[in-house]
MDTraj code that builds the backbone (N, CA, C; nanometers):
import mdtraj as md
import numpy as np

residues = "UNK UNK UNK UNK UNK UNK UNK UNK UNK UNK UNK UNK UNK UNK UNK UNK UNK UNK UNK UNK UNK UNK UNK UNK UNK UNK UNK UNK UNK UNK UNK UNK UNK UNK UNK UNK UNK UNK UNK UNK UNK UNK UNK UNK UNK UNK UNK UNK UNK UNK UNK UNK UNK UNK UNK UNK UNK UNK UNK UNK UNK UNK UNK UNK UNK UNK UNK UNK UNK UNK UNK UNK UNK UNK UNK UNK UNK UNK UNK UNK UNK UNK UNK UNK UNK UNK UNK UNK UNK UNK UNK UNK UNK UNK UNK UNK UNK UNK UNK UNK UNK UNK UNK UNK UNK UNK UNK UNK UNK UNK UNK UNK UNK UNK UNK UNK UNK UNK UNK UNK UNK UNK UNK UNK UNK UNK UNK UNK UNK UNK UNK UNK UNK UNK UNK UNK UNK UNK UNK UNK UNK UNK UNK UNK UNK UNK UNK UNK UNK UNK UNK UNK UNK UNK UNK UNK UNK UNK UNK UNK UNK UNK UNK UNK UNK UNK UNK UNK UNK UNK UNK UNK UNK UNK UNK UNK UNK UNK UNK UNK UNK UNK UNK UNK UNK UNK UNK UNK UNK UNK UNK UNK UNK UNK UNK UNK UNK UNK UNK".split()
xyz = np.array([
    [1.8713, -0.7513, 0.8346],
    [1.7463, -0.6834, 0.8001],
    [1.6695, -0.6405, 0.9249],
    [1.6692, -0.7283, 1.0150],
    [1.6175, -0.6693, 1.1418],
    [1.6722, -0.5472, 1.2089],
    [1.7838, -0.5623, 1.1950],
    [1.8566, -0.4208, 1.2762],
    [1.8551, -0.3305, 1.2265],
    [1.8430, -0.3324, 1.0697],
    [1.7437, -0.2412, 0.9819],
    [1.6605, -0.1154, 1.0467],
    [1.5155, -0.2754, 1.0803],
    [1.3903, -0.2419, 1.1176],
    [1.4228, -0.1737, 1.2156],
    [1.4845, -0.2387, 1.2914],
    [1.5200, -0.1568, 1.4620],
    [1.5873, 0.0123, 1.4628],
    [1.6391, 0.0194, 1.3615],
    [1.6750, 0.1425, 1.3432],
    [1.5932, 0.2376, 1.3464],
    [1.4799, 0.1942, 1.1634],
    [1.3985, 0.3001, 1.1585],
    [1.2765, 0.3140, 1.2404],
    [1.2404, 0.1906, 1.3657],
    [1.1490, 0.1797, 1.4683],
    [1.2198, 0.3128, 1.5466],
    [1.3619, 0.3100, 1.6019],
    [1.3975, 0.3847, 1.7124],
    [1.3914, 0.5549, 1.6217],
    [1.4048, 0.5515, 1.4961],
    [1.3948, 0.6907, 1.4273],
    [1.2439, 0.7661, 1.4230],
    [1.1648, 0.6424, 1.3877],
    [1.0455, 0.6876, 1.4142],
    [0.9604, 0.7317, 1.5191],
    [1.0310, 0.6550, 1.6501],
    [0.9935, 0.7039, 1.7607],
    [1.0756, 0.7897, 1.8405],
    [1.1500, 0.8365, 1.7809],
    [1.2401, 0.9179, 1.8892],
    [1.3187, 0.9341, 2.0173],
    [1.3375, 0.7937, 2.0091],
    [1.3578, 0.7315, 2.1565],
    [1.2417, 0.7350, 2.2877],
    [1.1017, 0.7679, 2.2057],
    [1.0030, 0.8199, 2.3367],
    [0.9391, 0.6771, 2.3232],
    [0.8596, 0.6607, 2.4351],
    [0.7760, 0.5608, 2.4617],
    [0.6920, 0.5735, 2.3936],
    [0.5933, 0.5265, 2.3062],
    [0.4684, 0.4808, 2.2126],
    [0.3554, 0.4125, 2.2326],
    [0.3073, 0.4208, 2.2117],
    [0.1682, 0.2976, 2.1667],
    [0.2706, 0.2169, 2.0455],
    [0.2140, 0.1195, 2.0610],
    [0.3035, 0.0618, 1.9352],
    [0.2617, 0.0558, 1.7869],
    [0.1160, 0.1260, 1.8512],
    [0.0287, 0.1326, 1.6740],
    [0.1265, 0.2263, 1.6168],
    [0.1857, 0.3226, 1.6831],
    [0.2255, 0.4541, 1.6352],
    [0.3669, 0.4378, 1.4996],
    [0.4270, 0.3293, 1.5528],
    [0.5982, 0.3115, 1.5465],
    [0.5246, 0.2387, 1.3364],
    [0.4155, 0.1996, 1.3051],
    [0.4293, 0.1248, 1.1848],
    [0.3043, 0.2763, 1.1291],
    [0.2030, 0.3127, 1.2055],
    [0.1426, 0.4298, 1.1806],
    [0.2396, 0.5467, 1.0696],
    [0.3385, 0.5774, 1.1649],
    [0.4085, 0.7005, 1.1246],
    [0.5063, 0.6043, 0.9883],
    [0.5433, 0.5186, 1.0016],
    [0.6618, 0.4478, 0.8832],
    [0.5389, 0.3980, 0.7389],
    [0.4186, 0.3182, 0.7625],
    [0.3109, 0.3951, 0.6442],
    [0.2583, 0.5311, 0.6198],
    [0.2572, 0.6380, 0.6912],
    [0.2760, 0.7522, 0.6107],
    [0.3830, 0.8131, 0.5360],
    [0.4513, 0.7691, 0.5809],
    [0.5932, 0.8121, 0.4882],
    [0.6257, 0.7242, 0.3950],
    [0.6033, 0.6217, 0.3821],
    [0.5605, 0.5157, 0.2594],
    [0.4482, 0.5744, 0.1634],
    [0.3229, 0.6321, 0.2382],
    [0.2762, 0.6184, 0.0990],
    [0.2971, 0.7903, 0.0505],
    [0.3393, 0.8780, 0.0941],
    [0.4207, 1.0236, 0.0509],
    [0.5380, 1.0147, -0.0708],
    [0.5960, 0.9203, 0.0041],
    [0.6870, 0.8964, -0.0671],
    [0.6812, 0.8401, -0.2258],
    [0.6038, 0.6732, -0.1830],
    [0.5885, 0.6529, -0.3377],
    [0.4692, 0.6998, -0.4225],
    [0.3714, 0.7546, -0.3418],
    [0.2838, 0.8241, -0.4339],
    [0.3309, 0.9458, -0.5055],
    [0.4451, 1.0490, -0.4449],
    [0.4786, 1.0898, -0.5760],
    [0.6019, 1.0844, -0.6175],
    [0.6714, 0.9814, -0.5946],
    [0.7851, 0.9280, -0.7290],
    [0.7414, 0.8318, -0.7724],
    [0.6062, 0.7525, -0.7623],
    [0.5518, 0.6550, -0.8584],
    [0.4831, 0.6305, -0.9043],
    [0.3060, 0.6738, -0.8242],
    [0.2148, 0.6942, -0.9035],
    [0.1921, 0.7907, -0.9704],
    [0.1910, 0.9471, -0.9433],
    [0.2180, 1.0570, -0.9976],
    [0.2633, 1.0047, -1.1297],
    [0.3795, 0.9919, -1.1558],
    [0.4738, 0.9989, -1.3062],
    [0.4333, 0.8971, -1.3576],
    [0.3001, 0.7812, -1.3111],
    [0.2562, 0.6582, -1.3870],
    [0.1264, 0.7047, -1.4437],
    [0.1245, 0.7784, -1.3844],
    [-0.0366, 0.8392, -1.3984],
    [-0.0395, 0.9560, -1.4705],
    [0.0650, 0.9906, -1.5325],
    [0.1199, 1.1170, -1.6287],
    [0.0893, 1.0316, -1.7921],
    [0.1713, 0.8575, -1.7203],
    [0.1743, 0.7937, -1.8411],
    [0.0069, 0.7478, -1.9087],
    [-0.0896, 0.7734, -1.8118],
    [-0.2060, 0.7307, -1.8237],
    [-0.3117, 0.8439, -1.9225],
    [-0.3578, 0.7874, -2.0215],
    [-0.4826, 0.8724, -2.0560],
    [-0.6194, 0.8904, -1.9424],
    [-0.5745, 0.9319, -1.8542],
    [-0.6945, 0.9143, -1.7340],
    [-0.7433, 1.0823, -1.7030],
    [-0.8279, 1.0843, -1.6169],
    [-0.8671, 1.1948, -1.5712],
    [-0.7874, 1.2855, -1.5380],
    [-0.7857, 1.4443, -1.5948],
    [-0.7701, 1.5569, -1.5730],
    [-0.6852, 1.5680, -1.3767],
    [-0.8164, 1.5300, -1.3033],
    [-0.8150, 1.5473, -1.1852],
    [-0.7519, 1.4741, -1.1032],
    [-0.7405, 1.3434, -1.1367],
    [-0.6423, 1.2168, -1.0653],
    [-0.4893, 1.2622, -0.9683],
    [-0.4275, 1.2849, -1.0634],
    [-0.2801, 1.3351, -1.0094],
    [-0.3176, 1.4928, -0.9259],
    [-0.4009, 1.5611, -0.9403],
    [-0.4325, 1.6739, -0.8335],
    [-0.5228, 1.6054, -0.7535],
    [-0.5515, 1.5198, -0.7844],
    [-0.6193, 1.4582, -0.6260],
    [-0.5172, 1.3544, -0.5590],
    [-0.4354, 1.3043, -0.5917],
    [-0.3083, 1.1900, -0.5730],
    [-0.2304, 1.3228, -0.4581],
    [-0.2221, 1.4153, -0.5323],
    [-0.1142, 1.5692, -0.4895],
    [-0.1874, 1.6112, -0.3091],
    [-0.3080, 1.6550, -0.3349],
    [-0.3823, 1.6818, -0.1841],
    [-0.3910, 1.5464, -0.1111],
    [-0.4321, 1.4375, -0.1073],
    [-0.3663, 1.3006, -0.0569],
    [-0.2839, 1.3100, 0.0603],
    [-0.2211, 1.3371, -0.0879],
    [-0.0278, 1.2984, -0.0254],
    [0.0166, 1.4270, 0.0896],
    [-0.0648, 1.5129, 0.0526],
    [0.0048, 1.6293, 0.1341],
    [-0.0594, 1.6338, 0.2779],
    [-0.2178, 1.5454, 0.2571],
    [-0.2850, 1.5493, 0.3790],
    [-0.2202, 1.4162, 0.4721],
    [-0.1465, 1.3558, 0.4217],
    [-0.0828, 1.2478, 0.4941],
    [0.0175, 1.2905, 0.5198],
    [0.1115, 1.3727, 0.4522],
    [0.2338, 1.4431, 0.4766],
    [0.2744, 1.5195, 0.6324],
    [0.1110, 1.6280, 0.6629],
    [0.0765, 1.6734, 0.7615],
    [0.0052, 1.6163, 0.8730],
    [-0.0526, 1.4620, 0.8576],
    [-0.1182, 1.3951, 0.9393],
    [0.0215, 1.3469, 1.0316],
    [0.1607, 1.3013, 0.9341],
    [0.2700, 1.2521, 0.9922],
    [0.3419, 1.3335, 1.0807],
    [0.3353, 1.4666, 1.0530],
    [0.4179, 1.6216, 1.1281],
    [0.3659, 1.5982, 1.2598],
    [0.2188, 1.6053, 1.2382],
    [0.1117, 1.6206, 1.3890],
    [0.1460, 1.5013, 1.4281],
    [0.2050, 1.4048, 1.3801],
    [0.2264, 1.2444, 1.4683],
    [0.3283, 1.2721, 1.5444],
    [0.4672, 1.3759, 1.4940],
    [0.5138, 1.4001, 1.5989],
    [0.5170, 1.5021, 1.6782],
    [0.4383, 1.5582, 1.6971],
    [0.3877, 1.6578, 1.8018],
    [0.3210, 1.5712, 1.8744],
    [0.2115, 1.4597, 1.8823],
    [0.2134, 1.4042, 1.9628],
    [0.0507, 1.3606, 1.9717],
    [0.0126, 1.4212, 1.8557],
    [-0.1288, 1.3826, 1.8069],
    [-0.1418, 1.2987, 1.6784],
    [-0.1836, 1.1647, 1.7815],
    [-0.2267, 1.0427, 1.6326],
    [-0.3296, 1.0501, 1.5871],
    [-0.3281, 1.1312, 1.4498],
    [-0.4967, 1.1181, 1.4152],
    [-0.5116, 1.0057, 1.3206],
    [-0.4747, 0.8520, 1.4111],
    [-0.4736, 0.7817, 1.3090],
    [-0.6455, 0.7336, 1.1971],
    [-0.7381, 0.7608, 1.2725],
    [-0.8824, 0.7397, 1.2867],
    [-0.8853, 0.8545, 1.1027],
    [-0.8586, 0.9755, 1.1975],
    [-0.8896, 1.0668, 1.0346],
    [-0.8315, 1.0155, 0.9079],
    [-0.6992, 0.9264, 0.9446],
    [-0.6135, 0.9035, 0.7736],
    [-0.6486, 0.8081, 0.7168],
    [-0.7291, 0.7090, 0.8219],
    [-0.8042, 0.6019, 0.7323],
    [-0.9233, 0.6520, 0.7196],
    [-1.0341, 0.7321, 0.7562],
    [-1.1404, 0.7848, 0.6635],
    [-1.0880, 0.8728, 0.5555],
    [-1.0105, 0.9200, 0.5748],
    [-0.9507, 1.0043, 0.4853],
    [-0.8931, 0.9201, 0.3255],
    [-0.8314, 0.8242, 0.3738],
    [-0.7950, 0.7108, 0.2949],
    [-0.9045, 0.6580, 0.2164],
    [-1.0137, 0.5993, 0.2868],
    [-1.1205, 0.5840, 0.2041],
    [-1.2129, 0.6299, 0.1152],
    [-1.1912, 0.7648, 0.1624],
    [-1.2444, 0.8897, 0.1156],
    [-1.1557, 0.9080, -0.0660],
    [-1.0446, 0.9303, -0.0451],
    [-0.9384, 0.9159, -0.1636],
    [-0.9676, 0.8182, -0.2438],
    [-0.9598, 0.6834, -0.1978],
    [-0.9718, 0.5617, -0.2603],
    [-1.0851, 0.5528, -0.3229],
    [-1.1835, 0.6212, -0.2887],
    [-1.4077, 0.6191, -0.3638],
    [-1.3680, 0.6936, -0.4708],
    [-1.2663, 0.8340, -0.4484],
    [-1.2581, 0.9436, -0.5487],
    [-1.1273, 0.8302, -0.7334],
    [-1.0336, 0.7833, -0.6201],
    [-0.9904, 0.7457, -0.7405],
    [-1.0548, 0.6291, -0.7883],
    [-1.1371, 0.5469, -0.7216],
    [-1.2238, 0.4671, -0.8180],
    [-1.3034, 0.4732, -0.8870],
    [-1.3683, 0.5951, -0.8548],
    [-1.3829, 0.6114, -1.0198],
    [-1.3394, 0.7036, -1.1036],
    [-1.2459, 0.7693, -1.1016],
    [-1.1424, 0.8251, -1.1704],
    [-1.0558, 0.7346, -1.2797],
    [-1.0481, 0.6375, -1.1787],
    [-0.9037, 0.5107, -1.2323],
    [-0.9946, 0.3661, -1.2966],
    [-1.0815, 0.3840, -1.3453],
    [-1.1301, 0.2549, -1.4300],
    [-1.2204, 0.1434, -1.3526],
    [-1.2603, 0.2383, -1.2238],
    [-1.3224, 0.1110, -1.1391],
    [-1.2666, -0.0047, -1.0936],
    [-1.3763, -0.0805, -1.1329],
    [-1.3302, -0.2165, -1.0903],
    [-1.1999, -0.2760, -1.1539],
    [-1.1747, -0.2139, -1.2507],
    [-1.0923, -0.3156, -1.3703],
    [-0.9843, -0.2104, -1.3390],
    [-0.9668, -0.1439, -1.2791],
    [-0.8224, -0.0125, -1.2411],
    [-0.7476, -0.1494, -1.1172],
    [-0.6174, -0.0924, -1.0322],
    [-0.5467, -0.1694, -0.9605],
    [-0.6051, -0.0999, -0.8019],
    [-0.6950, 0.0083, -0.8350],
    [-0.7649, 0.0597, -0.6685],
    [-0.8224, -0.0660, -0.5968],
    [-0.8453, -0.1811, -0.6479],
    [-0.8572, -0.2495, -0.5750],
    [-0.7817, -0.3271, -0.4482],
    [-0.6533, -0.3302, -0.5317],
    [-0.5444, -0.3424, -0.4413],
    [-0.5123, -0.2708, -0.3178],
    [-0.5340, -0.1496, -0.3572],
    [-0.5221, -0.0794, -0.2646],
    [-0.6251, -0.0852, -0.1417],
    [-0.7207, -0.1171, -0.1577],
    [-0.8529, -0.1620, -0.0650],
    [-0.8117, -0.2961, 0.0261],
    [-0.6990, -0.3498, -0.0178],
    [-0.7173, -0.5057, 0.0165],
    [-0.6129, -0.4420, 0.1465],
    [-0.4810, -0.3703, 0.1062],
    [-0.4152, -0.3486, 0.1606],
    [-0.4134, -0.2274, 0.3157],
    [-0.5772, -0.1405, 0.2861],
    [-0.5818, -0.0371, 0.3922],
    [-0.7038, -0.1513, 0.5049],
    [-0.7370, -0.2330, 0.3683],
    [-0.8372, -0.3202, 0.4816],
    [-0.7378, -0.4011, 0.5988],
    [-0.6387, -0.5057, 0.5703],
    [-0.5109, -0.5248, 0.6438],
    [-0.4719, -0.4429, 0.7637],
    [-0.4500, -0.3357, 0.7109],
    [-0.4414, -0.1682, 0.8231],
    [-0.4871, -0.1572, 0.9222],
    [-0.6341, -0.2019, 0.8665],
    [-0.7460, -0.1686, 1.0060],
    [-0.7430, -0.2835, 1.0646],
    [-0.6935, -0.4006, 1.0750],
    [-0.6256, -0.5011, 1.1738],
    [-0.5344, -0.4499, 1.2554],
    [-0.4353, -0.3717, 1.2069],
    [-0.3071, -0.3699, 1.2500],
    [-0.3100, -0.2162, 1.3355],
    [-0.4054, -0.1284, 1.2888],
    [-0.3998, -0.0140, 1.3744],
    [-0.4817, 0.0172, 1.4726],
    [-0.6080, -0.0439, 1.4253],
    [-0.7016, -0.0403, 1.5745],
    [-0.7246, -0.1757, 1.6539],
    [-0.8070, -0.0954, 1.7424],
    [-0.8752, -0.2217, 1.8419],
    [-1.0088, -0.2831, 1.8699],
    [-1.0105, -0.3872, 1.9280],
    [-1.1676, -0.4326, 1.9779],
    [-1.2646, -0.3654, 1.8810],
    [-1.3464, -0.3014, 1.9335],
    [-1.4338, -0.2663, 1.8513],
    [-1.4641, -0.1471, 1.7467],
    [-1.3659, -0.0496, 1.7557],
    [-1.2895, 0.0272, 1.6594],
    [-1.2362, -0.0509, 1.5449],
    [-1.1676, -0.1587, 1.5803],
    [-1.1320, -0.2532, 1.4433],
    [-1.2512, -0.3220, 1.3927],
    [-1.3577, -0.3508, 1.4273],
    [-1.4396, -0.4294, 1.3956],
    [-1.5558, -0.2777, 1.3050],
    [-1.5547, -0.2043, 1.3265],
    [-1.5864, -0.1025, 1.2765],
    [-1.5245, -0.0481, 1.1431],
    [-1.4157, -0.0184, 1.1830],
    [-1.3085, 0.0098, 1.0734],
    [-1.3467, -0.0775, 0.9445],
    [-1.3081, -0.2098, 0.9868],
    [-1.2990, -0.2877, 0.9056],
    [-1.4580, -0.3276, 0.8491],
    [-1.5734, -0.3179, 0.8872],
    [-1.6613, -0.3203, 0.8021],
    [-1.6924, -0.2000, 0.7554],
    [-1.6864, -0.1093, 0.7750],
    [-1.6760, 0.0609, 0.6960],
    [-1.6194, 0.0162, 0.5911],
    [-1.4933, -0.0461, 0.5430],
    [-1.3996, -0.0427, 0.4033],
    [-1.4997, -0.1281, 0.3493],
    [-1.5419, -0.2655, 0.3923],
    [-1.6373, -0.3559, 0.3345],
    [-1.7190, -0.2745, 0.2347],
    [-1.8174, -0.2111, 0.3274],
    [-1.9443, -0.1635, 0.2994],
    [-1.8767, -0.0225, 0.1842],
    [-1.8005, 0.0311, 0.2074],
    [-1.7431, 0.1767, 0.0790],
    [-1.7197, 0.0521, -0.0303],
    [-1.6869, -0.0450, -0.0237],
    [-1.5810, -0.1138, -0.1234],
    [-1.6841, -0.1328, -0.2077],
    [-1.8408, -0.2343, -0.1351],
    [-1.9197, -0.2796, -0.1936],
    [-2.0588, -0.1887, -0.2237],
    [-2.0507, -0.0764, -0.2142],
    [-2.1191, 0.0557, -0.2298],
    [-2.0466, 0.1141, -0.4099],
    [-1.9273, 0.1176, -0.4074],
    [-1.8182, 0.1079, -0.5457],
    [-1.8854, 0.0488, -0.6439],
    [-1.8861, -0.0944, -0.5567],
    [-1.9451, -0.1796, -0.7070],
    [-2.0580, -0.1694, -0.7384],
    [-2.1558, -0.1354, -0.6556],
    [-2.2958, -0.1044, -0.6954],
    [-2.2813, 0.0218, -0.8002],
    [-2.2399, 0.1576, -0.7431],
    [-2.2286, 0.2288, -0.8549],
    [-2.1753, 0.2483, -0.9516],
    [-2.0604, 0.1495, -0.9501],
    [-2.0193, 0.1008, -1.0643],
    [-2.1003, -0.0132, -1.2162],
    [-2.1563, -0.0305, -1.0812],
    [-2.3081, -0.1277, -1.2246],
    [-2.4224, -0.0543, -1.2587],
    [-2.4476, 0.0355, -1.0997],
    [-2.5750, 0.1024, -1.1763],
    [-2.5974, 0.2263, -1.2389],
    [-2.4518, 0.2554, -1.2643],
    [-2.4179, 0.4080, -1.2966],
    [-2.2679, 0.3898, -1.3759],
    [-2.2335, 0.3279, -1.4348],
    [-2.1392, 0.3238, -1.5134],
    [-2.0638, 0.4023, -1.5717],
    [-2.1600, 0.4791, -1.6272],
    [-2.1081, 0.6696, -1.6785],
    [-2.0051, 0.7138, -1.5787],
    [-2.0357, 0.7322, -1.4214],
    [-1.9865, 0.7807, -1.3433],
    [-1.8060, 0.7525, -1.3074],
    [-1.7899, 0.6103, -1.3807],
    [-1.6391, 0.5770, -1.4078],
    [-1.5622, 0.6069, -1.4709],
    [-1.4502, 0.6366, -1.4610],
    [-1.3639, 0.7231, -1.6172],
    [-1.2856, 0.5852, -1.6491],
    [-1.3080, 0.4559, -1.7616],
    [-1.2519, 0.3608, -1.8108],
    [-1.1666, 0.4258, -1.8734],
    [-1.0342, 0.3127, -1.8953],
    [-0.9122, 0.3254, -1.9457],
    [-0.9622, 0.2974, -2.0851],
    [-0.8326, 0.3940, -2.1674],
    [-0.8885, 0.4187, -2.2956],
    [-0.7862, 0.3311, -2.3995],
    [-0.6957, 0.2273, -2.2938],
    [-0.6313, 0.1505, -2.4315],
    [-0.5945, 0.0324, -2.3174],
    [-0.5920, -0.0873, -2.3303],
    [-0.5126, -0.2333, -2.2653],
    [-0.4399, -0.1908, -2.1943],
    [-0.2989, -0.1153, -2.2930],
    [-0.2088, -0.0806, -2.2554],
    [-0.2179, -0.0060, -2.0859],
    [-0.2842, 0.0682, -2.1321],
    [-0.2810, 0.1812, -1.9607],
    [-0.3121, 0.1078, -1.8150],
    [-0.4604, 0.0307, -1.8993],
    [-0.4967, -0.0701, -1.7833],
    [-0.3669, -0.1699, -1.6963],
    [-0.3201, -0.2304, -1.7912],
    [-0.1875, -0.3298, -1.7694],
    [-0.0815, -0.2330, -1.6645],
    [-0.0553, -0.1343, -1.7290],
    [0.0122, -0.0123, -1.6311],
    [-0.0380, -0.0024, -1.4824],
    [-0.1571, 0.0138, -1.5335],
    [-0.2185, 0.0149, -1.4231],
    [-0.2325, -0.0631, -1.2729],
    [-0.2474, -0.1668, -1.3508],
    [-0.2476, -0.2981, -1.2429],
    [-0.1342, -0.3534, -1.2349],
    [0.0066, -0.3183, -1.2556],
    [0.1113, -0.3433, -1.2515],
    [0.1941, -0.2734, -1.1339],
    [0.1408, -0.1603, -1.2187],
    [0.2028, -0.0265, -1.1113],
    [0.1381, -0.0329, -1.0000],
    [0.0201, -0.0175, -0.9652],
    [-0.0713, -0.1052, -0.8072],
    [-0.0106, -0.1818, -0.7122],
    [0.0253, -0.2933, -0.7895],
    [0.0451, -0.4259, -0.7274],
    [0.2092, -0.3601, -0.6389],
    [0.2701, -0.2975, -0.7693],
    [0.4221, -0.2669, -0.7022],
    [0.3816, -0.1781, -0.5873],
    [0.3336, -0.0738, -0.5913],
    [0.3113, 0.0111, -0.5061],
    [0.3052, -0.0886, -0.3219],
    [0.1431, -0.1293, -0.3843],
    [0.1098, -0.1880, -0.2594],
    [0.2247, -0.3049, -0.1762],
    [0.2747, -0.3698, -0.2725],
    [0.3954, -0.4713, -0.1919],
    [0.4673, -0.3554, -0.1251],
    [0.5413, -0.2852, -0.1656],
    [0.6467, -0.1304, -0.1505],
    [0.5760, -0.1009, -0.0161],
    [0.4653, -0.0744, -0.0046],
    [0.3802, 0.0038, 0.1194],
    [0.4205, -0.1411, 0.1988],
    [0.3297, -0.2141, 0.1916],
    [0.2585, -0.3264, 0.3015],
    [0.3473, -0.3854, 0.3584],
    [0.4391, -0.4676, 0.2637],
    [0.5538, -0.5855, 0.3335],
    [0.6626, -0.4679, 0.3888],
    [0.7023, -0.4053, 0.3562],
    [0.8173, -0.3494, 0.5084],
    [0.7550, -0.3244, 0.6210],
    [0.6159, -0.2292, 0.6538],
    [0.5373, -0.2193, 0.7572],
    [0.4972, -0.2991, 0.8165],
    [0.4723, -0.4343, 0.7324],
    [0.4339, -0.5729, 0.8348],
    [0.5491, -0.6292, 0.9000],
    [0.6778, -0.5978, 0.8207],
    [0.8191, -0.6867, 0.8572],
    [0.8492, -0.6330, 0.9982],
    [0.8059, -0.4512, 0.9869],
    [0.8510, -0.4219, 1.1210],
    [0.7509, -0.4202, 1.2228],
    [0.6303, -0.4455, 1.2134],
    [0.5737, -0.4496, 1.3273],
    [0.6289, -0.6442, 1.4076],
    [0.6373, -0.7223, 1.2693],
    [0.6663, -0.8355, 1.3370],
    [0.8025, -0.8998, 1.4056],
    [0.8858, -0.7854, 1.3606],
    [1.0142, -0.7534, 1.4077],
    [1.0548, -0.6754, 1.5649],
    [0.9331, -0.6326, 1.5679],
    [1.0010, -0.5222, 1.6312],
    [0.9260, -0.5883, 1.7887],
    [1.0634, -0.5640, 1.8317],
    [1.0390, -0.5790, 2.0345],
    [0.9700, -0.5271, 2.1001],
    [0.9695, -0.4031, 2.0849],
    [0.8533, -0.3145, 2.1187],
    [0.7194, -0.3561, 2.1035],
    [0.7176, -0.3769, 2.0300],
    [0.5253, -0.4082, 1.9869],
    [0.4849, -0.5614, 1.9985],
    [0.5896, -0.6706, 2.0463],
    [0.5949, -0.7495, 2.0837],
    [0.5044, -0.7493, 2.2322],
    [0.6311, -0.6711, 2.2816],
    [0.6251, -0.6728, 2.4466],
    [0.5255, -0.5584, 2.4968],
    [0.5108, -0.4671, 2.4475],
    [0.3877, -0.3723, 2.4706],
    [0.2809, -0.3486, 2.4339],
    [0.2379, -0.4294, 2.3260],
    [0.1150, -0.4354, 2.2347],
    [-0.0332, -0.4366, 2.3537],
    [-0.0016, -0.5399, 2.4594],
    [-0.1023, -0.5911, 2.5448],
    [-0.0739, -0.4670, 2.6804],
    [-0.0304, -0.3956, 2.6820],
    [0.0377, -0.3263, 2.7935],
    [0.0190, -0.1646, 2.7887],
    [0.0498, -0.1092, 2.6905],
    [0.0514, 0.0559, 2.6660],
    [-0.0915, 0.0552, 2.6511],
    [-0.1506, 0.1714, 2.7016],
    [-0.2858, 0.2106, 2.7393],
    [-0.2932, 0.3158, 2.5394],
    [-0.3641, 0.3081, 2.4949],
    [-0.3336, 0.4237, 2.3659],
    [-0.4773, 0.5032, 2.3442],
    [-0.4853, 0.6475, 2.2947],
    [-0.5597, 0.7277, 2.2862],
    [-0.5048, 0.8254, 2.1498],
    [-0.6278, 0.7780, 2.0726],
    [-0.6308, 0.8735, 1.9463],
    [-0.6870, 0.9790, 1.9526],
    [-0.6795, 1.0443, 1.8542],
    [-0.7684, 1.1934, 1.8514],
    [-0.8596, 1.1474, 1.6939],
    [-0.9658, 1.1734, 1.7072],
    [-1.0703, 1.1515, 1.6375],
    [-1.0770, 1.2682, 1.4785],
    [-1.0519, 1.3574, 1.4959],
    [-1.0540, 1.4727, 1.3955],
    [-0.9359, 1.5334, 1.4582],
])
top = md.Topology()
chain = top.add_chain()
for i, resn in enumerate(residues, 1):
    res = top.add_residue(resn, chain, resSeq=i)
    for name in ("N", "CA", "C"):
        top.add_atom(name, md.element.get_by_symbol(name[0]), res)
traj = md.Trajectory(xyz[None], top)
């Protein structure tokens, strides 16, 4: 399984030298392209949910699609795909049932992220930004209720939080396996100087 990892580390990077944020950066965008539309898409077909969901799932996916192209040209806009991310995640919460939808999961898992992709005080930022969107959610989720599109049978909900949970394992645990796998990010983590592009 490691030599696996080592593979798609050396595919992802091209044999070029990295930041090592980059090598699990570029392998979660193509994770979530991928299963967002061979899995949520066609789960979310199965859903009585909003009109707009799966055309907002569709621009997403395509803005991560193109965030990954520009990764290899040589611009990490890793900064834009997690506002961008959060940005998505406010829209499908309340699209997807709020609190009681599986978007929560997904919050737990981009919060994780912002450990693993930034630094010092960029991470400490990052990571209370998701806090504060997460717990901004639930407020308007209590004081504005209307504003949520609830699931209209058990059934969908259960789908819902089923299909989530799979998703997010699918995303998270290979990306963690290879950053903790991988030699590279071992041995260079403390060492490679790294510079994002902001927008």
């Amino acid at each position: 399984m490691d030599r696996v990892f080592s593979e798609i580390s050396k595919i992802l990077t091209y044999g070029e030298p990295l930041p090592p944020q980059i090598v699990p950066f570029r392998m979660l965008c193509i994770a979530i392209v991928v299963s967002y539309f061979m899995i949520v898409m066609p789960m979310n077909s199965q859903l009585a949910a909003s009109t707009f969901l799966n055309p907002t799932v569709v621009v997403y996916a395509i803005l991560i699609l193109v965030i990954y192209l520009v990764s290899l040209r040589g611009i990490h806009l890793i900064k834009s795909a997690y506002i961008l991310t959060l940005f998505f995640l406010s829209i499908c919460w309340l699209l997807k049932g709020g609190s009681k939808g599986s978007i929560s999961y997904f919050y737990l898992s981009t919060a994780g992220f912002s450990i693993l992709l930034f630094r010092n005080t960029l991470r400490i930022v990052m990571f209370f930004l998701i806090l504060l969107n997460y717990a901004a959610l639930i407020f308007i989720e209590w004081r504005f209720p209307s504003l949520t599109v609830p699931f209209l049978s058990a059934n969908d909900q259960y789908l819902d939080l089923v299909t989530g949970f799979v998703i997010n394992v699918l995303i998270t645990v290979p990306v963690i396996h290879l950053v903790v796998t991988s030699k590279k990010f071992r041995h260079k983590r403390n060492n490679v100087c790294q510079t994002f592009s902001i927008f």
